[in-house]
C-alpha positions as a Markdown table, in Angstrom:
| # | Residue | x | y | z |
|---|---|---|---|---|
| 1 | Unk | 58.2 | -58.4 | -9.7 |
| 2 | Unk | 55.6 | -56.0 | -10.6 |
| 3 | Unk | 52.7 | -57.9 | -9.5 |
| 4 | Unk | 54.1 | -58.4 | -6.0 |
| 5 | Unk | 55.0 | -54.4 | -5.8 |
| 6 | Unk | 51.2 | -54.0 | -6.3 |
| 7 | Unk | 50.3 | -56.3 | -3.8 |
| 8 | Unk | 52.8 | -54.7 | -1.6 |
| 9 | Unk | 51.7 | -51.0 | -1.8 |
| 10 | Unk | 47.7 | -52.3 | -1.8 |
| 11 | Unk | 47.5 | -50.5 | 1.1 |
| 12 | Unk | 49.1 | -46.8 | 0.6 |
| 13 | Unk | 46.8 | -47.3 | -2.8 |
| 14 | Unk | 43.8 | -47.9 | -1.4 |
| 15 | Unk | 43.8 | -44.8 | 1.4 |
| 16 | Unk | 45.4 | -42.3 | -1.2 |
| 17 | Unk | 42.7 | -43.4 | -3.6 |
| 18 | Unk | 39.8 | -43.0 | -0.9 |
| 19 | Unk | 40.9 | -39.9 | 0.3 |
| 20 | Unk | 41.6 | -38.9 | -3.3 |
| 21 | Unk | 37.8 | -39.7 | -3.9 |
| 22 | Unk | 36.8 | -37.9 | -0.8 |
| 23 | Unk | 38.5 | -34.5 | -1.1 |
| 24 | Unk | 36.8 | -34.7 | -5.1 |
| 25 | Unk | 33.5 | -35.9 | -3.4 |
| 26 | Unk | 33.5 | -33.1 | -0.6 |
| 27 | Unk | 35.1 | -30.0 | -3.1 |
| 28 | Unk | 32.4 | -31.0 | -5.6 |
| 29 | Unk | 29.6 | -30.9 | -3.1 |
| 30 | Unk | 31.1 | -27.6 | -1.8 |
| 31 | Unk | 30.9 | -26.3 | -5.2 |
| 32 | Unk | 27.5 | -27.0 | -5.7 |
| 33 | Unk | 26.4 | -25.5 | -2.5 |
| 34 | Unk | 28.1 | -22.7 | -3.1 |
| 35 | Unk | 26.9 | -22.2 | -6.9 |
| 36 | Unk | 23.1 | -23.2 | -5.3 |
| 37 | Unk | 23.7 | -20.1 | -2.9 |
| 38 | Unk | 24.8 | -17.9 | -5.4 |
| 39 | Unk | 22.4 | -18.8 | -7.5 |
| 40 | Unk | 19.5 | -18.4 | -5.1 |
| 41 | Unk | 21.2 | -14.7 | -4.1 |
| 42 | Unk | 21.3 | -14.1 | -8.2 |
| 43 | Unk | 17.2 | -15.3 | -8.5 |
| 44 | Unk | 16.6 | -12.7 | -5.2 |
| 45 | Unk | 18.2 | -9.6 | -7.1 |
| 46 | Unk | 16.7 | -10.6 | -10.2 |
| 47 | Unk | 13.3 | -10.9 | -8.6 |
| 48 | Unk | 14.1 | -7.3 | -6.8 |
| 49 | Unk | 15.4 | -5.3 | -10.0 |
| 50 | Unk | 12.4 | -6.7 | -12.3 |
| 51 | Unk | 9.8 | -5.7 | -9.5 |
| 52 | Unk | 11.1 | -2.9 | -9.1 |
| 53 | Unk | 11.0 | -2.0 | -12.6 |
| 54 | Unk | 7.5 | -3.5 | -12.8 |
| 55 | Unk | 6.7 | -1.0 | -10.5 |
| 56 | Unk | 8.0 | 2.0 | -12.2 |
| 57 | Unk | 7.1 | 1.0 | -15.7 |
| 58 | Unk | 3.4 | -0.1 | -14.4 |
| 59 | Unk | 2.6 | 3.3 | -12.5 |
| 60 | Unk | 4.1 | 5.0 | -15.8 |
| 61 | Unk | 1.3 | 3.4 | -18.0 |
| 62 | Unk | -1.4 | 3.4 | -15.7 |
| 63 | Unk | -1.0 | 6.8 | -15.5 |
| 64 | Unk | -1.2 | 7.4 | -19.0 |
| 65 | Unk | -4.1 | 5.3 | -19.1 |
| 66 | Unk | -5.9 | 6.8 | -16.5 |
| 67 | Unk | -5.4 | 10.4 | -18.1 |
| 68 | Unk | -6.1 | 9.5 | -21.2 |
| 69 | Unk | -9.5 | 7.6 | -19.7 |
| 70 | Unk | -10.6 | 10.9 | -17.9 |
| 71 | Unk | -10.5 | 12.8 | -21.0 |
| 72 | Unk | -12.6 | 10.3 | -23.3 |
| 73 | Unk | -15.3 | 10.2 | -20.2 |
| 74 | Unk | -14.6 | 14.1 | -19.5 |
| 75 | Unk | -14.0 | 13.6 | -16.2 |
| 76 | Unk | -10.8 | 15.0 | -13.8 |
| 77 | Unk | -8.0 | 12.7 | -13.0 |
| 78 | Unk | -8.7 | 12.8 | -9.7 |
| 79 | Unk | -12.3 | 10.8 | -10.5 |
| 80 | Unk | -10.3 | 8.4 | -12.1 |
| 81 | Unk | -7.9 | 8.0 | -9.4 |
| 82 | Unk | -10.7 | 7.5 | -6.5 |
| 83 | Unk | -12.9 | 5.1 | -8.9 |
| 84 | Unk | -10.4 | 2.8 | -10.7 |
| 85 | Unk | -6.7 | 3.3 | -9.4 |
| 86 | Unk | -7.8 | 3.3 | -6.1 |
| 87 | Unk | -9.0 | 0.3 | -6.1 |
| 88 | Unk | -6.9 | -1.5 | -8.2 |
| 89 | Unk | -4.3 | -0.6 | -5.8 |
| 90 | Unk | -5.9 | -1.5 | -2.7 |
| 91 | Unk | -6.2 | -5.4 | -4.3 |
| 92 | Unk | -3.3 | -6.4 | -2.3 |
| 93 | Unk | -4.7 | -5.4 | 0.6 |
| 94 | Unk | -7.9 | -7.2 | -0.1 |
| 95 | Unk | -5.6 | -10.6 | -1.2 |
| 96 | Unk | -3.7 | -10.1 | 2.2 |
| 97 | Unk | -6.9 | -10.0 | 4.1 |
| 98 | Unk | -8.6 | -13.0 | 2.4 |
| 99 | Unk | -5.8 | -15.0 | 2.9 |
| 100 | Unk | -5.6 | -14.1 | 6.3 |
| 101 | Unk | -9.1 | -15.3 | 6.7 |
| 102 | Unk | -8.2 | -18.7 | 5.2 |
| 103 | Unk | -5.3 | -18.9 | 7.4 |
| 104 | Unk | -7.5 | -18.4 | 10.4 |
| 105 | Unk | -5.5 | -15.2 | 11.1 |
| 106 | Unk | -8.8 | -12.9 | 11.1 |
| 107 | Unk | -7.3 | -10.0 | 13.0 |
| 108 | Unk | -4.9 | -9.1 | 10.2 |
| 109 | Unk | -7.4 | -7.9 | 8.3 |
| 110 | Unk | -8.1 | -5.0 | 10.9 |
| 111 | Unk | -4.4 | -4.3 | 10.9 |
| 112 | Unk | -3.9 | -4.4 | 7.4 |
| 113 | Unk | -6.6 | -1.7 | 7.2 |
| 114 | Unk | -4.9 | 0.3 | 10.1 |
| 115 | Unk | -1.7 | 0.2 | 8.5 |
| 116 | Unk | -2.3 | 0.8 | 4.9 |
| 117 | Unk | -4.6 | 4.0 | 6.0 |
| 118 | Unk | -2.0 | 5.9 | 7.9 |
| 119 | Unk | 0.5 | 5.2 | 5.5 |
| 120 | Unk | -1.7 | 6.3 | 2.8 |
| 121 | Unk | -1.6 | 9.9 | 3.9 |
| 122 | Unk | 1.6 | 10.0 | 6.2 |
| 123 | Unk | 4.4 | 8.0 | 3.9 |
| 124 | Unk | 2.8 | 8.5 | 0.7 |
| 125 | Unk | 1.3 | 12.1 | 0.5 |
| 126 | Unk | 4.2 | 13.2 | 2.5 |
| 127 | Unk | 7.2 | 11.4 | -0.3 |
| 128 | Unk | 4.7 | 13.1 | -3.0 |
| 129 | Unk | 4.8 | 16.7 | -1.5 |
| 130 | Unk | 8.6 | 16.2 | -1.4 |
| 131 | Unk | 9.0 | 15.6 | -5.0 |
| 132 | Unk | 5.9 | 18.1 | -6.2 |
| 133 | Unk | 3.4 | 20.5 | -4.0 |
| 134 | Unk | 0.2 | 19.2 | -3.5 |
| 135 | Unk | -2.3 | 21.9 | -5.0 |
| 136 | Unk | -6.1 | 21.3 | -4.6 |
| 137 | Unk | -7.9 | 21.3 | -8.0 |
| 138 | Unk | -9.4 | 24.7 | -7.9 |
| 139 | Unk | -13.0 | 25.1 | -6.7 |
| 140 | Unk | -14.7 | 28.3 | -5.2 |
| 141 | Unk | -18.3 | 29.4 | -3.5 |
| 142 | Unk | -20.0 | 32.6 | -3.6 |
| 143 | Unk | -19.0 | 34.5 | -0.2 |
| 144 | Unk | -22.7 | 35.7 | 0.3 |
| 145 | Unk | -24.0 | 31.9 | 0.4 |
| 146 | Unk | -24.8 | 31.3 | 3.4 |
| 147 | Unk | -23.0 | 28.9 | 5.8 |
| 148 | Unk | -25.8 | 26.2 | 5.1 |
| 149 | Unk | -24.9 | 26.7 | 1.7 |
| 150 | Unk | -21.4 | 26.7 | 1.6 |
| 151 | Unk | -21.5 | 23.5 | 3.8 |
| 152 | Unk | -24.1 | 21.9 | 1.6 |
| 153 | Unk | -21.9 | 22.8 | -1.5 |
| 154 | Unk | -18.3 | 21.5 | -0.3 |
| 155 | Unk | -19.9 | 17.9 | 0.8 |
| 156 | Unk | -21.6 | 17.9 | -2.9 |
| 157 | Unk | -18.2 | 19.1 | -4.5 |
| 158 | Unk | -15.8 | 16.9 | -2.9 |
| 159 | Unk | -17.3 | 13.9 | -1.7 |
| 160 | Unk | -14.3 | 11.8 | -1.8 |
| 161 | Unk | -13.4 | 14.2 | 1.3 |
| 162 | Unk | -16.7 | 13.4 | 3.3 |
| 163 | Unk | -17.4 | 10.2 | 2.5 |
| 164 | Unk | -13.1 | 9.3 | 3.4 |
| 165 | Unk | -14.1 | 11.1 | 6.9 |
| 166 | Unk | -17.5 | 9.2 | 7.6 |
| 167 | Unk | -15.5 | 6.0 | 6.8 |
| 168 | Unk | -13.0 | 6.8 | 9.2 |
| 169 | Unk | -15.7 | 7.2 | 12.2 |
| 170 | Unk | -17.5 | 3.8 | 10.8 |
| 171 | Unk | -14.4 | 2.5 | 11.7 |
| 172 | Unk | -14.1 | 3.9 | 14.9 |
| 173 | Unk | -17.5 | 2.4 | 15.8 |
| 174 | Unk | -16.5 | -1.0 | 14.5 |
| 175 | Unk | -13.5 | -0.8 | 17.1 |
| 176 | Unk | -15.9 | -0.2 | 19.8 |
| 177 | Unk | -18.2 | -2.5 | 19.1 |
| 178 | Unk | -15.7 | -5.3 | 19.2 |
| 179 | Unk | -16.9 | -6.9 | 15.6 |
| 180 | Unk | -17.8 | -6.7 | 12.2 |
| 181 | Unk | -21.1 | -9.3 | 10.8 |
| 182 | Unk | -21.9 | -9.8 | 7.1 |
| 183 | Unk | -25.2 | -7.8 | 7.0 |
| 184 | Unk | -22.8 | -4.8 | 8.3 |
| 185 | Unk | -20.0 | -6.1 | 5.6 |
| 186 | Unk | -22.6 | -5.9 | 3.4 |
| 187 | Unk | -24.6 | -2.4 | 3.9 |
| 188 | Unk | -20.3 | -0.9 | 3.8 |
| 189 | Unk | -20.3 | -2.5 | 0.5 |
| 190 | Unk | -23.9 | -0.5 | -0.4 |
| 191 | Unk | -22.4 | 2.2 | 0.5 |
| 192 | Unk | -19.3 | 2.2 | -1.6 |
| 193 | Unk | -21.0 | 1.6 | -4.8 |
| 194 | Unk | -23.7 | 4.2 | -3.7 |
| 195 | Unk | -20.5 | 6.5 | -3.6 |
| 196 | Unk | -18.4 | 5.6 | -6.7 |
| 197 | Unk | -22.4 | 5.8 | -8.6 |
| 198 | Unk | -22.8 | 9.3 | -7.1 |
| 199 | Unk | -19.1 | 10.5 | -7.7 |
| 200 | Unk | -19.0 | 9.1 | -11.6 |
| 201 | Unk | -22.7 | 11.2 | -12.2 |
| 202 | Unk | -21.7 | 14.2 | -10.2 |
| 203 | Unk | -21.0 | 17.5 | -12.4 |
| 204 | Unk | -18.3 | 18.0 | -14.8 |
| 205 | Unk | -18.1 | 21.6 | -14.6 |
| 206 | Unk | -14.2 | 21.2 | -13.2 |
| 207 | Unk | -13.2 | 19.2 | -16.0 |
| 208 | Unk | -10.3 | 20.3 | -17.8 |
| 209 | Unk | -9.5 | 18.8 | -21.3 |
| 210 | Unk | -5.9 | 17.7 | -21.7 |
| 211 | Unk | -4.2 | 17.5 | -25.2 |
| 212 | Unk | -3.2 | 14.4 | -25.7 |
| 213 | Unk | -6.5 | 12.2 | -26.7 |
| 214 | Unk | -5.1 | 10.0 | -29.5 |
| 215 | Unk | -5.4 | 6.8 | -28.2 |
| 216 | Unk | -8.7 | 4.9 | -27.7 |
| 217 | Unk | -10.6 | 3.9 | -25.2 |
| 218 | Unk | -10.1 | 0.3 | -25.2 |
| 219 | Unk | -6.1 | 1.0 | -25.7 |
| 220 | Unk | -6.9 | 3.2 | -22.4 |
| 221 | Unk | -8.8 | 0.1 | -20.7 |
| 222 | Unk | -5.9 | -1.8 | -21.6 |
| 223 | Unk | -3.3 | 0.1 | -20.3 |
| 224 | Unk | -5.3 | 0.6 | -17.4 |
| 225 | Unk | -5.3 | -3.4 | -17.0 |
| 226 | Unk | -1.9 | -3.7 | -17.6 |
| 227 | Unk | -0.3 | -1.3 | -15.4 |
| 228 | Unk | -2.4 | -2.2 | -12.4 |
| 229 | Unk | -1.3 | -5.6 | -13.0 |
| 230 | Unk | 2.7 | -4.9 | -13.8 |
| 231 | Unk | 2.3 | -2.2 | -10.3 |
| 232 | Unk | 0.6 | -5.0 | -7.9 |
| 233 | Unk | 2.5 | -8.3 | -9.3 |
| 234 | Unk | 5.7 | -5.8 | -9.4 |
| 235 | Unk | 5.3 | -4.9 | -5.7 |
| 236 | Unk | 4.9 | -8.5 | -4.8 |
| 237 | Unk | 8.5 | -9.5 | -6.1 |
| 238 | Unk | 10.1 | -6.6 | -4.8 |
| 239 | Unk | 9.0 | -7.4 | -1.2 |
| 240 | Unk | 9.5 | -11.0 | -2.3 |
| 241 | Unk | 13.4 | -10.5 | -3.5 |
| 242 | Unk | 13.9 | -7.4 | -0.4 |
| 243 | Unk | 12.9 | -9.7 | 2.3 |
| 244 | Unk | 14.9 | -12.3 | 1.1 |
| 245 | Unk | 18.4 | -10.1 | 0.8 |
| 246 | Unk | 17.5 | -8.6 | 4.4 |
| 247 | Unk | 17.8 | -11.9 | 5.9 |
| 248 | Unk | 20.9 | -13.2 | 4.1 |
| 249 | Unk | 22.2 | -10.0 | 5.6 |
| 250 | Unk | 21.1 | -11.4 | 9.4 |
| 251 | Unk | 18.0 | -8.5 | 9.6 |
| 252 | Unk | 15.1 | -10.0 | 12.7 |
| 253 | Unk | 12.0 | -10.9 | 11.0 |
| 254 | Unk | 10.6 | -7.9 | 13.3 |
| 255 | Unk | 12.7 | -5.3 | 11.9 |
| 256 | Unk | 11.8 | -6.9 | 7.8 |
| 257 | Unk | 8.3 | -6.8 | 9.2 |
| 258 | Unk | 7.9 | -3.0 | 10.2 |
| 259 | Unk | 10.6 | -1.6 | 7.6 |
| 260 | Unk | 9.8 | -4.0 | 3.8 |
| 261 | Unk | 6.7 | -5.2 | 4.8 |
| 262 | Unk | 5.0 | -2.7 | 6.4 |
| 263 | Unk | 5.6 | -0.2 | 3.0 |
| 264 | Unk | 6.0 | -3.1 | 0.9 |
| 265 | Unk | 1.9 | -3.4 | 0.8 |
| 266 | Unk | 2.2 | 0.4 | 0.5 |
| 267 | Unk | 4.0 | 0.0 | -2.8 |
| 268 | Unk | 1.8 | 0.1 | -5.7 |
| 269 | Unk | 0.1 | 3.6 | -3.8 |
| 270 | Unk | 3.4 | 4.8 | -3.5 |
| 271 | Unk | 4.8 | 4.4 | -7.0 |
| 272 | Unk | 2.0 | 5.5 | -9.0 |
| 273 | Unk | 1.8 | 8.3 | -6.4 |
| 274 | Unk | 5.2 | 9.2 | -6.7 |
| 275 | Unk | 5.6 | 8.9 | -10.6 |
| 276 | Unk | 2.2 | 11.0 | -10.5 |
| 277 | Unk | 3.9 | 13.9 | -9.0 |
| 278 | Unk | 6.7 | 13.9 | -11.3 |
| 279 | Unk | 4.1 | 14.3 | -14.1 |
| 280 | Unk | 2.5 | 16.7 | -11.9 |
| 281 | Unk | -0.7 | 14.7 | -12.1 |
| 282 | Unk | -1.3 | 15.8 | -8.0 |
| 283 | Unk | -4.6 | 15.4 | -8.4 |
| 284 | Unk | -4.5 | 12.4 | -9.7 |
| 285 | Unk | -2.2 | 11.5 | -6.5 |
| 286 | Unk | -4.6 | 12.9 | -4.2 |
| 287 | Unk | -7.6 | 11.0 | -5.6 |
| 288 | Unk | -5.6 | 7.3 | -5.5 |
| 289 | Unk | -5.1 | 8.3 | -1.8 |
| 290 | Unk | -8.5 | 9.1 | -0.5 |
| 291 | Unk | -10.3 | 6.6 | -3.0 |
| 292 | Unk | -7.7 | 4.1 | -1.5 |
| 293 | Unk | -8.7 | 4.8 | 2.3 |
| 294 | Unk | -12.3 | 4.7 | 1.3 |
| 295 | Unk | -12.0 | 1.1 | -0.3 |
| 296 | Unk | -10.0 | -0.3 | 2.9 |
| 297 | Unk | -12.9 | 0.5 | 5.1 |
| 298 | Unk | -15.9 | -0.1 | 2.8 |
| 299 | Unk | -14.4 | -2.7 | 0.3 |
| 300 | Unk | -11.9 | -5.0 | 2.1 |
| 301 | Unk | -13.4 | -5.2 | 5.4 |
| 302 | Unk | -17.3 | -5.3 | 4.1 |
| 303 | Unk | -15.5 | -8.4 | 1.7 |
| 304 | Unk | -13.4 | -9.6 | 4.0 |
| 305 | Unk | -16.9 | -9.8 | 6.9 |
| 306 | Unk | -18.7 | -11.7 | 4.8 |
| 307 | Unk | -16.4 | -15.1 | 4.5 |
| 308 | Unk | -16.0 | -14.5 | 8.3 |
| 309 | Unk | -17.2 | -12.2 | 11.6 |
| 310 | Unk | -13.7 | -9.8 | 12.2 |
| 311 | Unk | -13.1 | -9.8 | 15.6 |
| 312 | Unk | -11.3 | -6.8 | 17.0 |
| 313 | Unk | -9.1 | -7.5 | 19.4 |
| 314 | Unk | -7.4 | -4.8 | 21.3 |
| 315 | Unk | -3.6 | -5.9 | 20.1 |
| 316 | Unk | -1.9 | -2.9 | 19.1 |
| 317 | Unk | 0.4 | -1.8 | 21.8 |
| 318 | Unk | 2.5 | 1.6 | 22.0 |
| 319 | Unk | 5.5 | 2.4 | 23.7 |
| 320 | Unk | 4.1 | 5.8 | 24.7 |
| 321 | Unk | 5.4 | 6.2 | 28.6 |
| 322 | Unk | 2.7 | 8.1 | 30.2 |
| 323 | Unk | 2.3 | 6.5 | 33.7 |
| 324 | Unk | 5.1 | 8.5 | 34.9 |
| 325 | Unk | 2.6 | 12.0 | 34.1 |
| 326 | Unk | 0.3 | 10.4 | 35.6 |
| 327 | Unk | -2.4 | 10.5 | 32.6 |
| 328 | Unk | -4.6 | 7.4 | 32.6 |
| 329 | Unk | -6.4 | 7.5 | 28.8 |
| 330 | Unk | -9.1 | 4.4 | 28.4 |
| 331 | Unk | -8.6 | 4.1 | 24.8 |
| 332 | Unk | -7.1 | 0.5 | 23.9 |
| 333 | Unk | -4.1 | 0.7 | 21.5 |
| 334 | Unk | -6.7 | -0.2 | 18.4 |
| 335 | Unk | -9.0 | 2.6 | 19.4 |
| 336 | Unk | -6.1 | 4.9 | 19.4 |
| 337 | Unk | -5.3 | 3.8 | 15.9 |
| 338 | Unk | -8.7 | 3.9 | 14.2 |
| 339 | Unk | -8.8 | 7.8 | 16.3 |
| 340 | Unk | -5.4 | 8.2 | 14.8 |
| 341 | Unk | -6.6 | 7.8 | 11.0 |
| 342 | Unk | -9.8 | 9.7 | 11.9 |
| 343 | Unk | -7.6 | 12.7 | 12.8 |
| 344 | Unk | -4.9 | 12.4 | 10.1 |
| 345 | Unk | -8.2 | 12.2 | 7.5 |
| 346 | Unk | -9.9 | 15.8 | 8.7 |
| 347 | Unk | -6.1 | 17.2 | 8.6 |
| 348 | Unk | -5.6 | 16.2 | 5.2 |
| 349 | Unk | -8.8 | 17.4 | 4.0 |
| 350 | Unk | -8.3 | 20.9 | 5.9 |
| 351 | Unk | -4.8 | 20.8 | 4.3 |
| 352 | Unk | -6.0 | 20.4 | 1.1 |
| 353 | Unk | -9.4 | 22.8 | 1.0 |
| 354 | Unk | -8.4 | 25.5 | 3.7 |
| 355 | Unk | -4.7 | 25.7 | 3.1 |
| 356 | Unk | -4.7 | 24.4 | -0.2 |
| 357 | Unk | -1.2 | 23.3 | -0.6 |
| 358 | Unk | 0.9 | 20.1 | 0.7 |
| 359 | Unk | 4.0 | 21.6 | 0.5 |
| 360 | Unk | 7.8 | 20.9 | 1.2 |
| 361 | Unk | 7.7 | 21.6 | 5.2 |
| 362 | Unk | 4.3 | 19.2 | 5.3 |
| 363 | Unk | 5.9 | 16.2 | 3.7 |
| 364 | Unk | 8.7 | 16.2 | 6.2 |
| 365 | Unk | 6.7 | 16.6 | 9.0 |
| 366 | Unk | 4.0 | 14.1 | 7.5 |
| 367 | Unk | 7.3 | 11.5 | 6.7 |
| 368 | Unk | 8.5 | 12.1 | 10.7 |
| 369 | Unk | 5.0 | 11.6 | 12.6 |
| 370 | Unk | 4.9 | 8.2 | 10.2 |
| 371 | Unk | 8.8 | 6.9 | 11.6 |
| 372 | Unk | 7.5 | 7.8 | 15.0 |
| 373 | Unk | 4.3 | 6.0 | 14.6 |
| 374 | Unk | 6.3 | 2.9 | 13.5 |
| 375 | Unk | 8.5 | 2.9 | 15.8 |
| 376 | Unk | 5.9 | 3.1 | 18.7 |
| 377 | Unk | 4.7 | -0.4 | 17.5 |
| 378 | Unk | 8.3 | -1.3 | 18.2 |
């Protein structure tokens, strides 16, 4: 009866059943990978759109901030932008380097440096003359000074430009020398707050009052605070969320490392530089940039030499063929470097207090010399 034709078809039951339970079992664990992926790909755009954002919004209120700071300490923009900006932006670089430290991995730091500095002027000063000309705040000498003078005057009036220079050939002898100790660490770190003392009591006589002076210092401090944070935490989910994508999309960890990474610790001088020229706060650009430089040499390596001696190793290679010219040069590749930001330093500076003007033409040229740089390392 019944009960027989169950015991008869036991068999057919029992493997329709299990492989029933099987396809459910492998379709259900097929959905949740897939919904795991997609909602992995989902938490990478999300973390790309809000740094992104956080970037934008970030370098809009510091800005503001900072402007609105300059005017209730009747100071220029640019002060601001050398004092504070600068080195609230350059706090990445200072993490990066630390934690390199910890890591053991000492000779980032020195690369870090490298890197950040030539971007500094090449990437970001060159996007920044593309979206607004660079025009030095307006300064002038007496023609019948006499050169003495006139030499004695511009070091005095734009010490951010000397002291980015001298930092420059500090580095150069650090690269030579092989090492950096903690007593030298610490006499860079002298030096920088002997600079930003000398820069904050300098004269005022180029200060121009803007209108807006409504909100209050401690609304300025704030906003200060809270776009260098939203600009540096930004930054880090945007590299965070781009580095992710690039490798769904099968990109080498070489080619995420020169392209994301390489501008991703760029990105907080970049933003605020870029949203600067839009509000055609230049000078405001131009003082993030050189203050920036100034706290890679001084700051992050004199902080980074005293939790441990840097060792500079000669490890940066270029692809530049010149055996074939027969030119034998005895720089090492990290001599050529710290010589590389020495020169693109006194450029800048002529740029900006001979020529006066960053302009179109310059940005390009500045954006080009950076991809070939770049890809020299490759």
């Amino acid at each position: 009866g019944f009960k027989g034709y169950l015991f008869r078809n036991d068999a057919v039951y029992g493997f329709t059943s299990n492989w029933f339970s099987f396809n459910n079992y492998f379709s259900s664990n097929c959905f949740m990978a897939s919904s795991l992926y997609l909602w992995k790909l989902m938490i990478e755009y999300i973390y790309l759109i809000v740094g992104f954002l956080g970037l934008i919004l970030g370098a809009e209120i510091l800005i503001r901030g900072s402007v609105n700071l300059a005017n209730i300490f009747k100071v220029s923009p640019f002060i601001i932008g050398v004092v504070i900006v600068a080195g609230g932006t350059s706090l990445p670089e200072l993490a990066t380097s630390l934690q390199s430290i910890n890591l053991g991995f000492e000779e980032i730091v020195i690369g870090n440096v490298i890197g950040s500095n030539i971007a500094n002027i090449l990437l970001i000063i060159g996007v920044v003359a593309l979206i607004n000309p660079i025009v030095e705040i307006k300064s002038s000498t007496d023609s019948s000074f006499s050169l003495v003078h006139k030499v004695g005057y511009f070091v005095s009036k734009n010490i951010s430009d000397f002291v980015a220079i001298i930092s420059s050939i500090i580095f150069i002898y650090f690269c030579y020398k092989g090492s950096i100790a903690w007593i030298e660490g610490l006499m860079m770190l002298i030096c920088l707050l002997v600079f930003l003392a000398s820069i904050l009591m300098r004269d005022k006589a180029d200060y121009e009052e803007e209108s807006d002076k409504s909100i209050s210092l401690w609304l300025s401090l704030v906003l200060v605070i809270v776009g260098l944070f939203a600009v540096i935490y930004g930054s880090s989910l945007f590299i965070s969320g781009a580095t992710d994508i690039a490798k769904n999309f099968g990109l080498s960890e070489t080619v995420i490392g020169i392209t994301i990474i390489a501008i991703g610790t760029s990105l907080p001088e970049l933003v605020t530089g870029v949203i600067a020229a839009i509000k055609k706060q230049t000078d405001f650009a131009i003082g993030n940039i050189l203050g920036s430089n100034i706290y890679n040499v001084f700051g992050v390596l004199g902080i980074s030499s005293l939790f441990a001696n840097l060792e500079i190793s000669n490890y940066f290679e270029h692809n530049f063929i010149i055996e074939r010219l027969s030119i034998n040069l005895n720089f090492s590749g990290i001599i050529y470097d710290a010589y590389f930001i020495l020169v693109l330093t006194i450029i800048f500076v002529l740029l900006m207090r001979v020529r006066r003007k960053i302009g179109f033409k310059t940005g390009i040229i500045f954006l080009l010399i950076y991809s070939a740089y770049i890809a020299s390392l490759v």
